[in-house]
N, C-alpha and C positions, 0 to 999 in steps of 0.2 A: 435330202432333208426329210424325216421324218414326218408321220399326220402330224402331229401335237405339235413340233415345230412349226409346220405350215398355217397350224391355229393358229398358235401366239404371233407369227409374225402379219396376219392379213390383218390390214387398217380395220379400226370400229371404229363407223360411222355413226353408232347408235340413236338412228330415226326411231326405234319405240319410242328411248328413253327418251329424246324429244319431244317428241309428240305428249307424251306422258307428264311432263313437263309444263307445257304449254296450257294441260287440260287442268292440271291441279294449280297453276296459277292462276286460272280465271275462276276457281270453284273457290281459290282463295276470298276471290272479291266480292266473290254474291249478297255478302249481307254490309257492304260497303252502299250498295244504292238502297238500305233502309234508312240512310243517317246523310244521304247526297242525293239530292235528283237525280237521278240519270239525265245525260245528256251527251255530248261531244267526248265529252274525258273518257264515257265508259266506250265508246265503238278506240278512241284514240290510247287508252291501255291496253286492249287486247290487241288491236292489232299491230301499236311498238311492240310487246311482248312476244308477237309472232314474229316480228319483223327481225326481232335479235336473234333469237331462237335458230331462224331460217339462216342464219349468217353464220351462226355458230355450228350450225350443222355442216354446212358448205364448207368454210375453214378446214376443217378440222376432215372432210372428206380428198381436201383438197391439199392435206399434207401438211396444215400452218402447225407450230408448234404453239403449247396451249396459251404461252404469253401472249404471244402474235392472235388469237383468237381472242383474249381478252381487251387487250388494244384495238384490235378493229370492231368489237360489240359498244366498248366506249366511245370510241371517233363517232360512230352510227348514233349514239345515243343523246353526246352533242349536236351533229349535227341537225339528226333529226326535232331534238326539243326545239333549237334556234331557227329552224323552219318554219315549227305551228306557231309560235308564239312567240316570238323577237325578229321576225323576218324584215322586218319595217328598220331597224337598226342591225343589220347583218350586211357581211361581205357573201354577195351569190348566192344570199335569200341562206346558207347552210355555214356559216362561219362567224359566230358570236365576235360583235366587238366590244369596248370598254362598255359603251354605253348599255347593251343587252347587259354585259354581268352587274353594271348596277342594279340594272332593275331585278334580278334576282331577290337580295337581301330582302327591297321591300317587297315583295309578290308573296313571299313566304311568311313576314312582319304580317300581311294583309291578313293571308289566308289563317293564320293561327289566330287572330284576333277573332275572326267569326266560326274555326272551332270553339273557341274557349265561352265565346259568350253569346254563339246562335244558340238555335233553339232545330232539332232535326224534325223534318230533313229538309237541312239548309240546301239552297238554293249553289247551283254551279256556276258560283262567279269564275271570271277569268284565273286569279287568282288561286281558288280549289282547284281547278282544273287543271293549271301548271305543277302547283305540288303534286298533286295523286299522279299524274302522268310519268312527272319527271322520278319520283320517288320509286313507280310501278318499273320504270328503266332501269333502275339500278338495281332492282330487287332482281327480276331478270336475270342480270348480268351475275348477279354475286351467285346467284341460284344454279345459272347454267355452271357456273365456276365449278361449284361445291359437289355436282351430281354429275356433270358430264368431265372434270378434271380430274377432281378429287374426291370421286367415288365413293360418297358418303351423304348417300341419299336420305339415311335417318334423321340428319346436322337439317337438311334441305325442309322437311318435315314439322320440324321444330319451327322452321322461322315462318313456313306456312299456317300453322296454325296460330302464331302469335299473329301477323295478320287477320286470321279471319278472326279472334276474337278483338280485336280494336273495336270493333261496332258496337259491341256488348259491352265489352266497359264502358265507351262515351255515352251510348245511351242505355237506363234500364228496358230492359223487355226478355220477353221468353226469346229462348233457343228456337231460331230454325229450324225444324227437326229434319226437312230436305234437305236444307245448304250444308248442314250434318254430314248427310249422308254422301251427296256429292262431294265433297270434301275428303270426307273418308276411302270412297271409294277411289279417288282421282291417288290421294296420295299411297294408297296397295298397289293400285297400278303400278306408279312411280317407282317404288321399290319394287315391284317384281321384275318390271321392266329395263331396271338398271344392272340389274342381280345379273338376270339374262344375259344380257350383254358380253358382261365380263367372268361367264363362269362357264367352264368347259361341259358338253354336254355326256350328262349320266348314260346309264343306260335304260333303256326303254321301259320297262317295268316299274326301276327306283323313280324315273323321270314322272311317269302316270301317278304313282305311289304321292313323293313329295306334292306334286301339283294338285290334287284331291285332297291333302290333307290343309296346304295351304290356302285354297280354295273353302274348303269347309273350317276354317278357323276366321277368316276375313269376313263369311258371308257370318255368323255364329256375332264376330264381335259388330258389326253393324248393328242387326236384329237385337243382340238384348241391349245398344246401347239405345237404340229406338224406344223400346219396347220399355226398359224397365227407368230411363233416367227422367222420363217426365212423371215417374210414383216415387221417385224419391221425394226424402221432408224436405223441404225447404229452410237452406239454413239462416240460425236465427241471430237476426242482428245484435251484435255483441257493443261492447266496449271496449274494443282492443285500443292499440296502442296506433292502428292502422284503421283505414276502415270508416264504420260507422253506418247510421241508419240514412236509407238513400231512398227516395219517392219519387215515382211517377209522373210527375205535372203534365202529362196530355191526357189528363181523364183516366187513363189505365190502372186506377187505383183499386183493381179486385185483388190483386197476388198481394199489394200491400197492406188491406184493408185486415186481408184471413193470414197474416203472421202469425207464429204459433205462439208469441210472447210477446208482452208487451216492454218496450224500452221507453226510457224518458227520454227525452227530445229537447224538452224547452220549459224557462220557466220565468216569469213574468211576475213582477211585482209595483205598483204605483198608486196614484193619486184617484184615479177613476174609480165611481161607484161600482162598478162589476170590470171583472177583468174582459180585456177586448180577444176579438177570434187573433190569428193570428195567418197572414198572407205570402204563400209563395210565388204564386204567378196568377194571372189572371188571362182566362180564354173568350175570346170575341168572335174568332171566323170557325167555321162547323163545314169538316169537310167532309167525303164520301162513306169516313167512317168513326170520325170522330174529333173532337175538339183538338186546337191547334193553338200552342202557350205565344202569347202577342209576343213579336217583335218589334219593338220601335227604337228611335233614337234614344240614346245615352248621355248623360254627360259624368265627368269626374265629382264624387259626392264632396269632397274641398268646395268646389267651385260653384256650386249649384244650390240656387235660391228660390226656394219657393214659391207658386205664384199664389195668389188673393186667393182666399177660403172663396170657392163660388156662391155661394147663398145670396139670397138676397138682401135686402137693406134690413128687412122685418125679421128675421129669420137671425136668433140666438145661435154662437157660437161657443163650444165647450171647447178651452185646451188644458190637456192633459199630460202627463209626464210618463212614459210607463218604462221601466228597466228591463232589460231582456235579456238573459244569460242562454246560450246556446250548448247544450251537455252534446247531442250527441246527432250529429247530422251531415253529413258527408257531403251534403250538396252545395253549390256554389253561391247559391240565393239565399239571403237571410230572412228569417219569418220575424214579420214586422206588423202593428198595428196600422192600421189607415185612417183616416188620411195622413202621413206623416207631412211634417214641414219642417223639421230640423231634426241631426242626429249629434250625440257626442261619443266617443269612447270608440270609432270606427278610424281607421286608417287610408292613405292616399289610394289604396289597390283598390277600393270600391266605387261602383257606379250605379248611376239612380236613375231608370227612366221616368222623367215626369211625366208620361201618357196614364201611366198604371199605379207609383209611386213604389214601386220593388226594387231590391236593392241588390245587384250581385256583385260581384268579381271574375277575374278572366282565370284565377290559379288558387285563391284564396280559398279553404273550407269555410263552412259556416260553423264547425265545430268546435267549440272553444272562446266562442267572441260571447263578449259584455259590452254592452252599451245603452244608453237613453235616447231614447225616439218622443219627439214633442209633437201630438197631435192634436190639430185644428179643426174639429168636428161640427158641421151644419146638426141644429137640435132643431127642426122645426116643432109646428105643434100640429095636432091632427088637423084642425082648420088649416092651416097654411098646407101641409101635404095632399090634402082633398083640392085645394086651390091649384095647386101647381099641375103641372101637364110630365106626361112620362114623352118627350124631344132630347134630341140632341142638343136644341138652341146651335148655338154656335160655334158647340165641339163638337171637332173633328175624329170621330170613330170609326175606322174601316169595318164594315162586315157586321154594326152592332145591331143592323135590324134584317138581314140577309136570311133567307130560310132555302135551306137545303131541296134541292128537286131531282125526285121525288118526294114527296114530305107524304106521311103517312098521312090518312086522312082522320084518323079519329085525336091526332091531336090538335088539330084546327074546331073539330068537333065537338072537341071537351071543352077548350077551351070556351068559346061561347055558351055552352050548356051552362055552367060553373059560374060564368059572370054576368049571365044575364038580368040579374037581378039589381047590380052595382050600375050605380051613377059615373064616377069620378073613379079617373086610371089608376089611385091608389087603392080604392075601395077591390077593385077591380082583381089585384094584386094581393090583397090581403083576403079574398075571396076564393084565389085558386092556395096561397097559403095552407088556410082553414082546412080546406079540401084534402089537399096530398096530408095535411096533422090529422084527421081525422078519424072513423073508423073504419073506414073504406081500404087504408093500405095500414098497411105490416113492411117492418125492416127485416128484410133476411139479406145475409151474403152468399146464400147456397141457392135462393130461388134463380137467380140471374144465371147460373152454372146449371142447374138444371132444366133447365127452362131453351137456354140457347140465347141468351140475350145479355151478357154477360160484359156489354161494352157503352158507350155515350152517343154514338151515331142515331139518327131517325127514326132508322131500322129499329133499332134496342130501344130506346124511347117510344116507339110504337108496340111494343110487345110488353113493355113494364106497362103500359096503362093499361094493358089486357088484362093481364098477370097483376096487378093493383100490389106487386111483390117485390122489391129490391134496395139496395145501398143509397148515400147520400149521390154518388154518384148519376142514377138516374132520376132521381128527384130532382137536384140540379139544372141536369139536361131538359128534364120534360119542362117544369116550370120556366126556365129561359126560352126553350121554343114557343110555352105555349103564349109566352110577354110577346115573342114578334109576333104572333099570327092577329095579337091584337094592337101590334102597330107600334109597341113601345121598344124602343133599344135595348139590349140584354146582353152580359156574357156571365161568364161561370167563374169562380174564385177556387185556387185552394190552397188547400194551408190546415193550421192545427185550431181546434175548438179553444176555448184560455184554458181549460185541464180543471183539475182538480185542487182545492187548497190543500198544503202539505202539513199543516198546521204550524210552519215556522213563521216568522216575522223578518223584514230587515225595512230600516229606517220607518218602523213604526209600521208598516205597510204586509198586509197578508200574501204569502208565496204563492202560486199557483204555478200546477206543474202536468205540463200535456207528454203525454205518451203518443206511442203509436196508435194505439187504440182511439188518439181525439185526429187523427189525421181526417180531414174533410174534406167535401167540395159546398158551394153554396154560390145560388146564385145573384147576379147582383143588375137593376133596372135604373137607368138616368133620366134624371127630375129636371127639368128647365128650372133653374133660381135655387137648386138643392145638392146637386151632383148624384153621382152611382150610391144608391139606396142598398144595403144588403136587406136579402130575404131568407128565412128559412122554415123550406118546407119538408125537409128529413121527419119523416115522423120520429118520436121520443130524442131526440138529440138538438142539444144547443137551445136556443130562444129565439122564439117567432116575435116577426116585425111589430110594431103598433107603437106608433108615437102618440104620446102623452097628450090627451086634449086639453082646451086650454081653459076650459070648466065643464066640471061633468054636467055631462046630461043625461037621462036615462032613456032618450031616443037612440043614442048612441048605439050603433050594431058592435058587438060583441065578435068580431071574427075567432079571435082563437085567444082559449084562456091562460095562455103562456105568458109569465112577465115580460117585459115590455125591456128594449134595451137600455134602459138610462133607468129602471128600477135600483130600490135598491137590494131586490133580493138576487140571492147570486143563481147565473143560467146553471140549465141541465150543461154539465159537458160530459156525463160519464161514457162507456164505454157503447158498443152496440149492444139491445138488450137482452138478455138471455132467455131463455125457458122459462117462466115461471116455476115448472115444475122441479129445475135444475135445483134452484134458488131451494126449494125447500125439504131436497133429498141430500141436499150439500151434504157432505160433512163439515166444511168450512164452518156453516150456517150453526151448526148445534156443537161446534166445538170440539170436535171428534177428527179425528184423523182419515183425510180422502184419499181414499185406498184406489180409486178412480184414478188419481193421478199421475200414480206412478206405473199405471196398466201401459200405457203405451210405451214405456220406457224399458219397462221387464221385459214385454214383446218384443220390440226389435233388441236389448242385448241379445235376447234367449236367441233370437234368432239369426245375430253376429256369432255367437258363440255355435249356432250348428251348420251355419256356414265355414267358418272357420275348421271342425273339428272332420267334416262331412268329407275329405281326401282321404284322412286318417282309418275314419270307421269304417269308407267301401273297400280299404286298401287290406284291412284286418277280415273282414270278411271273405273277401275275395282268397287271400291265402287260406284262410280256413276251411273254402272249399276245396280248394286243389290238395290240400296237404288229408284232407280224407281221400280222394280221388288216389293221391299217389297210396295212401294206407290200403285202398282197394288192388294196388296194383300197377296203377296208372306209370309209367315209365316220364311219358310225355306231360304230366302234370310234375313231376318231383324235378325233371329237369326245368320247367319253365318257372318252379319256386327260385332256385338256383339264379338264374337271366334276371329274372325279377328284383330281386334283392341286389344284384350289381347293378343294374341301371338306378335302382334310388337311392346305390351311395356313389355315384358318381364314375361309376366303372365301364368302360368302354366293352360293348359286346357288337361284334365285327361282322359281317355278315357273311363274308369270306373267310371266317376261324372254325377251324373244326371243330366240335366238342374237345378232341383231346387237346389240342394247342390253346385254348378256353381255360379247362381243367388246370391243366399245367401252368398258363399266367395265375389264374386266381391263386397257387396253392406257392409256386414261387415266390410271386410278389404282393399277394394280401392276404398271406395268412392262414389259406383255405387248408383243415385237415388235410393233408394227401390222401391217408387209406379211404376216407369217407369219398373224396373226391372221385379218388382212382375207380371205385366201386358203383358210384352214379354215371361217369365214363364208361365203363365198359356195358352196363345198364341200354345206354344210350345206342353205343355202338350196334348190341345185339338186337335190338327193339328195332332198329336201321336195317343192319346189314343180313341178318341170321336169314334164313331159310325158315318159312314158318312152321310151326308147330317146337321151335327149338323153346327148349326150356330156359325160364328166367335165371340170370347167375345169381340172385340175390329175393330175399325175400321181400314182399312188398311191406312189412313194416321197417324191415331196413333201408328200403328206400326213403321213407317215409320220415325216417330218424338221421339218415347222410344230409338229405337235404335242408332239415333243418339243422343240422351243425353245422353246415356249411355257412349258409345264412346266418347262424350265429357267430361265428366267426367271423366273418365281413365288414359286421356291425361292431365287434369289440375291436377292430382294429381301426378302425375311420374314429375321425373328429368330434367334438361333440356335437357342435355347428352341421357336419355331416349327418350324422347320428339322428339330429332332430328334422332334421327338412325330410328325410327317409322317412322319420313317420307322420310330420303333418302335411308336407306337400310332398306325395310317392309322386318322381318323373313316371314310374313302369304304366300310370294309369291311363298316360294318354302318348308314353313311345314303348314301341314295339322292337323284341328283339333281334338286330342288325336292320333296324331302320336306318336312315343316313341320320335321324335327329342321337341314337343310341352309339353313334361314332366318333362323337365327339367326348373327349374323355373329360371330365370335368376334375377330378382328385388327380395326385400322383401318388406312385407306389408307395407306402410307407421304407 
């Protein structure tokens, strides 16, 4: 028997590709525990996924045929899920009966119920834990199939990375830029590793050669995807057919805030004096590094009845009618005014928790929905709000007076400073308002990024009060912590400002239409006899607090000269503010065309277009040195024009082919002049073989002049398709001739 025979026929076991395997399935999961707690599930996926893996190896060393290895990775997969987790109704703790496979259906009913309508990162019920587990089995299974059967590691690839992006679609946030990387690197592995395996070995040089090259193409694409994909622009939410504009709700609203364009979102039209903000979730517990969107019970919005406006007996109630058309928002929660108490125009798939009064669905967009929301508003008057106490009474709010520890010290400090002067919890409140409206802070969205503070945590709220510099976000933040430090319950809102009037009308009633631009946070403090109070202390944005006194008086303190919410002039909602200076270099401003605008746009075409062009122009260059080189003389320049020119149209240059056997394919079967040919061949030869000092057979502008007819030939005989990839993307730039990537022939002879 032959070596090559004794290759092909000795078992592969392939333990790289195992291994390789094993390490790009766990690299898959990494950004699965930003959207799940870790807990049991994650030690109990990696180590089923080894556990198969090991089985699969073993088989398959052990002679099974690959069905028999798939059949025994799934027996294992059973039995072992009906172990962890159905063992209580199982035959020998490993053999599911009727009863386990029932409970299947609902475990996966369960667990999909609180993807669709938790909040991450959801907690590791029994339930998550069986799906990812059981799911991580099979994926395994299908995976060892596909790489260790059916040798087609790039198929394997594909389904790993659709995996690891599941995290990133269920919830908004930046790319991992490690779990990237792990990722990336696990699955090169896997592919080289599998390659290996089943490919007979080169020899020594081509082996060094390839591996160096593959090596330095893997580490190259890692690095610039690191490097250059978190300075890409950020794409801008459209109105496709798909899609739509998607937010933040755990405070993470800087990438949302700084979109490069503004999209309409929402638009509201009704019965109330000034149009109302408008609510997507509401945050109460403040964790290590940031605010955390309330989960509480549900119930079906059919089914679900209101309870008593809480106010007191003395205490006026406004209700209102407001209509809501939703243009463009992808997310699951519909932006609604508060306090609702009845909706119409919504369907069975929605549900309302009455802790908070928001409204989602488990599948449904909010994109597209119309409907009337009827709300039942406590109006006190500034007496009755001065009278009232900032308690819970006797609702129940987890974490609404909870402060964070370590808690920075200066906003315990401010806080006192600021309200020293205030009698009554409201005064109190409208006092730290006044404070953050005042001229002490400035709105930027760049200070926060610059600065390092650029989040809703303690930390970041301890450094905005330094910094007296940043978004609604940390105004939010600090005013809510600075309410508990003085004892009163808080959490944070967010949702869309009421927007701007559009100037249309529908049932007599002015439109008003929020964009991106009105996306907010705001925070909100609860009244014993009044309920959750909004505040806002966003300098220049929306309308600060101050209920109507119930006769002036001119003792009255003045907190902040912002109308009031129940005025009837209508709030700030515009955008965050600009430059003053911007404003009055516009062109917009003086009617004139903003030639600004379309700077960044000419820039990156211009600079798509010499990205694009930049193969072509070094590839034009590059021959135009050698083809003086060869005008000089050069032998080994006029021939490597020649090489050059077949490898970017597709033409196989061998590394084992003589020049003449070279010469002769090109000239038989693509066209190539023969006497030109013949004359750059024998060129070759002598420059090779001769004895030195032997004289050239040809002169060096005929070299000079064969090899580009040669070249020109090549090109009029190939495709057009051919023809153009040879000049915008030359292969010759980056394979070398009789590399193993230059072996593969890409065209056939005409």
């Amino acid at each position: 028997m032959s070596g090559e025979s004794r290759t092909s026929a000795r078992p592969r076991h392939d333990g790289g590709s195992t291994i390789a395997l094993l390490v790009a399935i766990v690299a898959a999961l990494l950004p699965l525990v930003t959207v799940i707690s870790p807990g049991l599930w994650t030690l109990l996926s990696i180590t089923g996924a080894a556990a198969l893996l090991i089985a699969g190896y073993l088989a398959r060393r052990f002679g099974l045929p690959a069905v028999g290895v798939t059949a025994l990775q799934a027996v294992l997969w059973v039995g072992g899920t009906t172990a962890v987790f159905f063992s209580d109704a199982a035959w020998l703790l490993v053999i599911p009966t009727v009863e386990a496979i029932e409970r299947v259906p609902l475990l996966v009913e369960d667990a999909s119920t609180a993807i669709a309508v938790g909040v991450a990162p959801l907690d590791a019920t029994p339930s998550l834990s069986f799906l990812i587990v059981a799911a991580i089995g099979l994926l395994t299974i299908a995976l060892d199939h596909v790489v260790l059967t059916a040798r087609m590691p790039l198929l394997a690839t594909v389904a790993l990375v659709a995996v690891w992006l599941i995290p990133s679609l269920a919830v908004r946030r930046s790319v991992d830029v490690w779990a990237f990387v792990v990722l990336a690197a696990a699955m090169l592995w896997l592919i080289r590793a599998e390659t290996r395996s089943r490919t007979s070995a080169l020899a020594a040089k081509t082996r060094t050669r390839v591996g160096a090259v593959s090596a330095t193409i893997a580490v190259a694409a890692i690095v610039i995807s690191v490097v250059a994909a978190p300075n890409l622009p950020p794409s801008v939410a459209g109105g496709g057919a798909v899609g739509g504009t998607s937010i933040d709700a755990s405070l993470e609203l800087g990438d949302d805030l700084r979109r490069p364009s503004e999209t309409p979102v929402v638009r509201t039209w009704g019965e109330a004096p000034t149009p109302p903000y408008l609510r997507i979730a509401t945050l109460t517990r403040l964790d290590s590094s940031s605010w955390v969107p309330d989960r509480g019970r549900t119930v079906p919005l059919d089914s679900w009845t209101a309870d008593v406006p809480e106010a007191g007996e003395d205490i006026r109630v406004r209700e209102d009618t407001t209509n809501v058309e939703v243009l463009d928002l992808s997310s699951t929660t519909l932006p609604i005014p508060y306090p609702a108490t009845s909706f119409d125009g919504l369907g069975d798939e929605w549900i309302v928790a009455p802790d908070n009064l928001t409204v989602r669905s488990a599948a449904t967009p909010a994109r597209g929905q119309q409907f009337k929301v009827v709300t039942t508003k406590p109006l006190p008057t500034l007496e009755q709000a001065r009278a009232a106490e900032a308690g819970l009474g006797g609702a129940s709010v987890a974490g609404a007076t909870s402060l964070p520890a370590p808690l920075p010290p200066i906003i315990r400090e401010l806080a006192a400073e600021v309200t020293a002067d205030a009698t009554t919890d409201y005064d109190r409140l409208l006092a730290l308002q006044s404070w953050f409206r005042g001229t002490s802070f400035e709105y930027s969205l760049e200070t926060p990024v610059e600065a390092g503070f650029d989040g809703s945590g303690a930390d970041a709220v301890g450094a905005f009060l330094e910094a007296r510099s940043g978004y609604c976000v940390h105004y939010a933040s600090a005013f809510a912590l600075m309410a508990r430090t003085l004892g009163m319950p808080s959490r944070v809102v967010v949702g869309f400002l009421p927007g701007n009037p559009t100037g249309e009308t529908r049932d007599d009633e002015r439109v008003y239409e929020a964009t991106t631009a009105q996306l907010h946070a705001w925070p909100e403090v609860h009244f014993e006899g009044i309920g959750w109070v909004a505040f806002e202390p966003t300098k220049s944005l929306g309308t600060a607090q101050r209920f109507n006194a119930e006769s002036v008086d001119p003792g009255d303190p003045t907190p902040s000269a912002s109308p009031s919410p129940t005025a009837s002039a209508s709030p700030q909602t515009s955008a965050p503010p600009r430059d003053p200076e911007d404003g009055a270099s516009s062109g917009a401003a003086t009617g004139g065309f903003d030639f600004r605008g379309i700077l960044p746009v000419l820039a990156w075409t211009l600079g798509a277009l010499a990205l694009v062009a930049a193969p072509g122009v070094t590839r034009i260059a590059r021959d135009a040195a050698r083809a003086r080189r060869a005008a000089a003389g050069s032998v080994a320049a006029a021939w490597r024009l020649v090489q050059d020119a077949a490898i970017d149209h597709g033409i196989e240059v061998r590394a084992a082919e003589s020049p003449r056997a070279f010469g002769r394919r090109l000239s038989v079967a693509f066209g190539a002049p023969r006497a030109s040919m013949d004359r750059l061949v024998k060129a070759v030869e002598l420059s090779s073989y001769a004895a030195p000092g032997t004289p050239a057979s040809e002169s060096a502008e005929r070299l000079r002049a064969d090899a580009a007819a040669v070249r020109d030939a090549l090109r009029e005989g190939a495709s057009g398709r051919t023809r153009f990839l040879a000049l915008a993307t030359p292969r010759s730039l980056l394979i070398r001739p009789g590399s193993t990537f230059a072996s593969a022939e890409q065209v056939s002879a005409p």
